[in-house]
N, C-alpha and C positions, 0 to 999 in steps of 0.2 A: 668082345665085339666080333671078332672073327670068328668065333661058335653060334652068334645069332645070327651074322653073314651066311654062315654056312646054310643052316638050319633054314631064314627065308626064303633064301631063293631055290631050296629043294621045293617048298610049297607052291614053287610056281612064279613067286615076287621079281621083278628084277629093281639093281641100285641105280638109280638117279645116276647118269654122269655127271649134274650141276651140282647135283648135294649127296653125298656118299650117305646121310644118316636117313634116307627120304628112299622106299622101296616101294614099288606101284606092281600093280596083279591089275592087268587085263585077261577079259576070258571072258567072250561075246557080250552080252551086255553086262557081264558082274565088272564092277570095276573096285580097285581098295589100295589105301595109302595107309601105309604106317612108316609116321618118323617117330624117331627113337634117339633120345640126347641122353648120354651116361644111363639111368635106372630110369627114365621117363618115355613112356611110351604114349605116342598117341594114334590111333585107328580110327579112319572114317571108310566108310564104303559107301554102295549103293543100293546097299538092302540090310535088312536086319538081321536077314538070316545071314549075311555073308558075314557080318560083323559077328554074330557069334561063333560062324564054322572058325574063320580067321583065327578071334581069342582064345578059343579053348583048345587048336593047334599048340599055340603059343604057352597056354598053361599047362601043356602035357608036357612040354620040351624044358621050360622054367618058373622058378618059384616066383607066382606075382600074382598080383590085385586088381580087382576090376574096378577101376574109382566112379565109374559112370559116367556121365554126362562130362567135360570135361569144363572147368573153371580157371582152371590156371594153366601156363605151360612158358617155362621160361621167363617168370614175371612178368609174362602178357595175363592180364586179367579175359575170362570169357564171360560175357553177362548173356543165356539165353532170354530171348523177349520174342514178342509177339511177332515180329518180323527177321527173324531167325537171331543170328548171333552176333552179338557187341563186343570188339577188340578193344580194348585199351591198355595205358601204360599210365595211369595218372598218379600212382602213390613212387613210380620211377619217375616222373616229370617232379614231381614234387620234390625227393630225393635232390634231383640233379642242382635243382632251384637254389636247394639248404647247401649245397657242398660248396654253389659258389659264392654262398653269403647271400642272397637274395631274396630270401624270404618275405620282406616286407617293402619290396619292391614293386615301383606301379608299373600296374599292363600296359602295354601296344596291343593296339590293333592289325598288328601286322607284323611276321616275323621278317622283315626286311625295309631299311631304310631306300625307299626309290634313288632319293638326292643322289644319297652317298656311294662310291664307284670304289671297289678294292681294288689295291693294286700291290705288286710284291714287296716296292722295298720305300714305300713312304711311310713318315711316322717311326716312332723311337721303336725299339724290340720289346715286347714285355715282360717284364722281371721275371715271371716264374712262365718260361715257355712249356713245362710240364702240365702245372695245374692247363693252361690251356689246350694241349693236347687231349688229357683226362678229358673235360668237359667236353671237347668234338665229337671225342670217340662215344660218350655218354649221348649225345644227342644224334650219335649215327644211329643208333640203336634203337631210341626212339622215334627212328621214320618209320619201322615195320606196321606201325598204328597212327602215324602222323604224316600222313603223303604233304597235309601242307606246310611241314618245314622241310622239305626233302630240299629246294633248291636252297634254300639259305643257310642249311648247314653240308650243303655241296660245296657254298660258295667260301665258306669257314673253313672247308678243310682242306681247301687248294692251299693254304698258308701253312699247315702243320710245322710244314720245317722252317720256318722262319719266321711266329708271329708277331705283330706288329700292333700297335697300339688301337688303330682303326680298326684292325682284326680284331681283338677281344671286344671292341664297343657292339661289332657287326651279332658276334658271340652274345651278347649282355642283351642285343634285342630281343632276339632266338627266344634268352631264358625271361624279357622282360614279356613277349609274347605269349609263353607259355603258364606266363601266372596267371592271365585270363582264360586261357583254354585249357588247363589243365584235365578237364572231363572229356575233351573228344578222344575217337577212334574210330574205329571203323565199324559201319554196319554190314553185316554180310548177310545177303537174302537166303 
């Protein structure tokens, strides 16, 4: 990591202060982003030529492949379509579903009960406060493609340290919700 640190920002890159794996090249109107997770890179620019100057920097300095267009990254699925590129997470949504046993469980229309109001210490603790952390964390993850559980697994994980029985029901909508929508994400133009 510290030999490709080196190596990009000789090219001119600098690191992200929010995200150390995310290195941005401004230089009049070129502009170029390559994040980089363990052996996964990814590069977008603002021209084609740049995107090739950039890659083939990169392949003179180390051993790698050009996968093309990019379809996956991080088990974020990419679908290009007619209106540029489709984010999703659905065989992760799916995943999460089966881990909590919910597979043949019915949808909500909505990943939040209005009614119901969490609060920290009503209701019994729940037996296995682990699997319920697992599962928050799993569905933290799934907001990068899902903005519309972002508040109701915000609201799930004010409880991590302590949850409660109303807590995993609040949890159980999240994944009752996500059996019907398991296909969204995001479209990006």
């Amino acid at each position: 990591n510290a030999r490709f640190v080196s190596f990009i920002t000789r090219q001119g890159f600098k690191q992200s202060k929010s995200d150390a794996s995310l290195f941005v090249l401004k230089n009049g109107s070129d502009l170029a982003y390559v994040l980089l997770y363990v052996d996964d890179i990814i590069v977008t620019t603002s021209s084609p030529s740049l995107t090739t100057k950039v890659t083939n920097a990169m392949k003179k300095e180390f051993p790698m492949t050009d996968g093309g267009l990019i379809n996956s990254f991080l088990g974020i699925a990419a679908i290009h379509n007619d209106k540029g590129l489709f984010l999703h997470q659905s065989h992760y949504a799916e995943d999460i579903i089966k881990r909590a046993g919910m597979h043949d469980c019915k949808p909500v229309s909505t990943p939040v009960d209005m009614k119901a109001k969490l609060a920290e210490d009503i209701g019994k603790p729940v037996d296995n406060p682990t699997e319920y952390r697992s599962l928050a964390g799993a569905l933290q993850y799934l907001t990068f493609t899902r903005p519309d559980i972002a508040y109701a697994v915000q609201q799930i994980c004010l409880f991590m340290h302590d949850p409660r029985d109303l807590h995993m029901q609040a949890l159980r909508r999240i994944l009752r919700y996500l059996q019907g929508t398991k296909d969204k994400g995001l479209q990006l133009l």
